[in-house]
C-alpha positions, -999 to +999 in steps of 0.1 A: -437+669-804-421+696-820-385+694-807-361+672-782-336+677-754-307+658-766-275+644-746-240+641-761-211+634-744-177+657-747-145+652-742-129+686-736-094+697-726-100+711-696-119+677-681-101+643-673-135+624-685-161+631-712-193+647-695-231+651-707-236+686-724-274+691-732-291+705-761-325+717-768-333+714-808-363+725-826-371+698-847-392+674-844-374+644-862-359+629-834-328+611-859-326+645-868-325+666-839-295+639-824-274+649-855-279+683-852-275+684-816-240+664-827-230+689-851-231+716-825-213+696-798-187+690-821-179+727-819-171+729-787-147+697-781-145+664-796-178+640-794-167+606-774-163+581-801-181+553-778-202+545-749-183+560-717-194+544-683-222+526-702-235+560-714-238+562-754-225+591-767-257+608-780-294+605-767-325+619-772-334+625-732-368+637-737-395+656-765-402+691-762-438+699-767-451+730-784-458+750-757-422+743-735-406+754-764-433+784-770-424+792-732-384+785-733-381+806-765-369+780-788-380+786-827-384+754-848-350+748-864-330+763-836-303+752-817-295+758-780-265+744-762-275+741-724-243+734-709-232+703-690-255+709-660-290+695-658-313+716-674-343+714-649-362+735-668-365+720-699-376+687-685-402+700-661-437+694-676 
């Protein structure tokens, strides 16, 4: 694999509960890419400190292969935040 979609949930201001923002990261280290993926989440609200609704706050949802990143545009090393809706095109094939 050469990267990972990864889940973290946010607790921002303008929502009453955290939610699941998504994240595709171009490493292939999965420990690594959840870290990452936290770092970035944490500049856009405050990660949830727990599990919320028996949801952990931060999960690797699913690998990215080579050629979904080669076709999403995602370099090794970069980060994109996907927003809190699902991102059906990085988990398709």
């Amino acid at each position: 694999m050469a990267g990972w979609l990864i889940g973290v949930l946010l607790e921002t201001a303008d929502q009453p509960a955290p939610l699941l923002h998504y994240f595709a990261v171009g490493h292939a280290d999965q420990g690594k890419s959840e870290w990452t993926a936290v770092d970035h989440a944490g500049r856009q609200g405050h990660v949830a400190s727990g599990p919320v609704r028996g949801e952990e706050p931060v999960r690797a949802i699913r690998p990215l292969t080579p050629q979904k990143m080669k076709t999403l545009g995602l370099a090794p090393g970069e980060v994109r935040a996907l927003g809190w809706r699902h991102p059906r095109r990085w988990l398709t094939g």
